[in-house]
N, C-alpha and C positions, 0 to 999 in steps of 0.2 A: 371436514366440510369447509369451506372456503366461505369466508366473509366480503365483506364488501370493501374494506382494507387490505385484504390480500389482492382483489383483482387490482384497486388502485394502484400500491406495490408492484405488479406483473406488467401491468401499463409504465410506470415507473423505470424499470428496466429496461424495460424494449424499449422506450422512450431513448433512454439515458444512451443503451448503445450504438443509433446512430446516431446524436447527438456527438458524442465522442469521435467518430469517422467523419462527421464533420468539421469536428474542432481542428483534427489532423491539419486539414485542407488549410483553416484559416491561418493556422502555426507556422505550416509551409510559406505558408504566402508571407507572412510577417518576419519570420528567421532569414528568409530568403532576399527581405527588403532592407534589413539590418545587418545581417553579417556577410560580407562578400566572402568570405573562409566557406560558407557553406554552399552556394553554388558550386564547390568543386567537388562534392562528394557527392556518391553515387543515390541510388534511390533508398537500398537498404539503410545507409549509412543516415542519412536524413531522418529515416522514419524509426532510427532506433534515438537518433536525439531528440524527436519530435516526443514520441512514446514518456521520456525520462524527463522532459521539463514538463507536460502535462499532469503529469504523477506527483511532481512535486508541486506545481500549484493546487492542487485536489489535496496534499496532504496538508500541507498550509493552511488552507480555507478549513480543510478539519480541525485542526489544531485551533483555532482561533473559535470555535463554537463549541468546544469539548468540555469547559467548565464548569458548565454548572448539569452538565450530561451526566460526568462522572461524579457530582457530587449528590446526584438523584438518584444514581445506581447504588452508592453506597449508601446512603441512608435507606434502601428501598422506598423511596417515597411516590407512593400511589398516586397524593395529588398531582405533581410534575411528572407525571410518567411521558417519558419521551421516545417510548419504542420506535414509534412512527418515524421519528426525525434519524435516530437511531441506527433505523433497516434503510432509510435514505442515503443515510450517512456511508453505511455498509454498502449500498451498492456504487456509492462515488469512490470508495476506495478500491473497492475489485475489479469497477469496470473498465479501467484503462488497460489492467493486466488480460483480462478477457481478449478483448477487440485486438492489444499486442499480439496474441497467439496468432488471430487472422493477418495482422498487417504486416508483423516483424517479422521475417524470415530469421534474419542473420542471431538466432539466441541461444545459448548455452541451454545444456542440457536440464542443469540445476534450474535457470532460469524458467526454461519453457514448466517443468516439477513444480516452482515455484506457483506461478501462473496460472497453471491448471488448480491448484489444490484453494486459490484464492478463491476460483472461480466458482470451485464448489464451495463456498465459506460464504460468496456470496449471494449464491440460490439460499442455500440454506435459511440464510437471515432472513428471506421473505417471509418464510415461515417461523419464525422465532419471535417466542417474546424474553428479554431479553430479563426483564424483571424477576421473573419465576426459575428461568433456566441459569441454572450454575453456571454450566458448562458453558454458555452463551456470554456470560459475563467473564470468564475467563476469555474467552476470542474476542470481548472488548478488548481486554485490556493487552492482550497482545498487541491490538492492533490498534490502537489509539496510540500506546506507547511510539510507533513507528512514523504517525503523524508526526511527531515532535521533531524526526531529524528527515525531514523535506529536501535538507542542504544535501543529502547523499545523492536523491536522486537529480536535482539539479547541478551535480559536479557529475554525473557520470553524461550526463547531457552535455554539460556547456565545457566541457574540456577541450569539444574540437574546437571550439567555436571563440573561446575569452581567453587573451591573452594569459601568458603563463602565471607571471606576477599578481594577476588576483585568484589565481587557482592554485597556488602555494597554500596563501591561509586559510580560503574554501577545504582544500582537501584535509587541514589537521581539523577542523571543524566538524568536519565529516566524519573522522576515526575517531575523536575525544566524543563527542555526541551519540554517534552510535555504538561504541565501544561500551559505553556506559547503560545507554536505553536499553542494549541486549540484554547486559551483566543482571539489572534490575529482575527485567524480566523473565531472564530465566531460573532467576533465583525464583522467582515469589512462582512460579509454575512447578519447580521443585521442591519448594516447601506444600505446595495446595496438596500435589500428588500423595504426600505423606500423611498428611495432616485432614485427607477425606477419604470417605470409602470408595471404592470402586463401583464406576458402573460403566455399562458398555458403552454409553455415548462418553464417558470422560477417558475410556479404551481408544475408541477410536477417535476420538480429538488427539489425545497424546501424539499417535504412529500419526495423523494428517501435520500437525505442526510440528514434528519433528525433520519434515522433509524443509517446511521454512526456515526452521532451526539451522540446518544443514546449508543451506544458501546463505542466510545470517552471515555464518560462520567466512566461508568462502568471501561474502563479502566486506568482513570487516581486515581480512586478510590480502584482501587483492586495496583497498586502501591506503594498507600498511606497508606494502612491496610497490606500490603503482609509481612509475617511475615518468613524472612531465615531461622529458628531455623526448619521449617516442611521439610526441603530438607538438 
């Protein structure tokens, strides 16, 4: 049965998505008034740099309100409970990968996997409290954790676009930071697995975020080989 918070939530999302296909517009319109590099590239190419700097302002703005979020999750404290802000949160991080699927053509296959699996991570949260569900608090912290390294997705954006010279130290930023956010996290997801019983929603979380596991990976790898000299 649906509460009076879940429909707010559903408004929330729909809200949020074309919100998002609007921000597109304004992005264009600003990247386009700032960078002459980027007039020269195509529609696609635009809209997959557009995609990776909105993503990383969204993870930023996360990262910056996640404090005392995660320190309410872990103590469970009922007083502060901040599901609400939470499943907001959760839909400002999945909704850019969403709306990508429609806008972005030109994306890897991993990516578009990626994408899709958010998308359902982020339906899901509407309905989630996030307090009670284990399994739920583990998809926090997967995904809180990737709040932190914001700089990946604004170095896969602004590479066409910023000279090379400040995308030297951006990019080891990017491989030292996320190299490390993963290692964390994948550890402390290998230790949970061991360390609780099984159930079938912690079954099928594993096989969903093992497909981002598998991008992760790819991406911290195409980092580590990505070679400035082609842009």
């Amino acid at each position: 049965m649906y509460t009076y918070t879940n429909y707010v939530i559903i408004y929330i999302y729909i809200l949020t998505i074309y919100s998002t296909i609007t921000i597109y517009k304004v992005y264009d319109f600003y990247l386009n008034l700032m960078y002459s590099k980027y007039k020269s590239y195509d529609n696609e190419k635009k809209k997959y740099i557009i995609k990776n700097t909105i993503k990383s302002g969204a993870l930023y703005a996360l990262s910056l309100i996640s404090p005392p979020i995660i320190y309410s999750l872990i103590v469970n404290d009922n007083y502060n409970n901040y599901n609400l802000i939470i499943q907001i949160g959760a839909i400002i991080y999945t909704i850019n990968d969403t709306v990508a699927l429609y806008k972005v053509k030109r994306l890897s296959n991993s990516t578009k996997y990626h994408h899709i699996v958010t998308t359902v991570f982020g339906i899901i949260s509407i309905f989630t409290d996030f307090y009670t569900n284990t399994t739920a608090k583990l998809l926090f912290i997967y995904c809180i954790s990737a709040c932190y390294t914001y700089n990946v997705n604004l170095f896969m954006g602004m590479r066409f676009l910023l000279p090379k010279k400040d995308l030297i130290i951006l990019q080891k930023k990017c491989l030292y930071s996320y190299t490390i956010s993963c290692t964390l996290n994948w550890g402390y997801h290998i230790y949970y697995i061991f360390a609780n019983s099984y159930t079938t929603s912690l079954i099928i979380y594993y096989l969903l975020i093992s497909i981002l596991i598998y991008d992760d990976i790819k991406l911290i790898k195409w980092l580590y080989t990505y070679n400035l000299n082609n842009y």
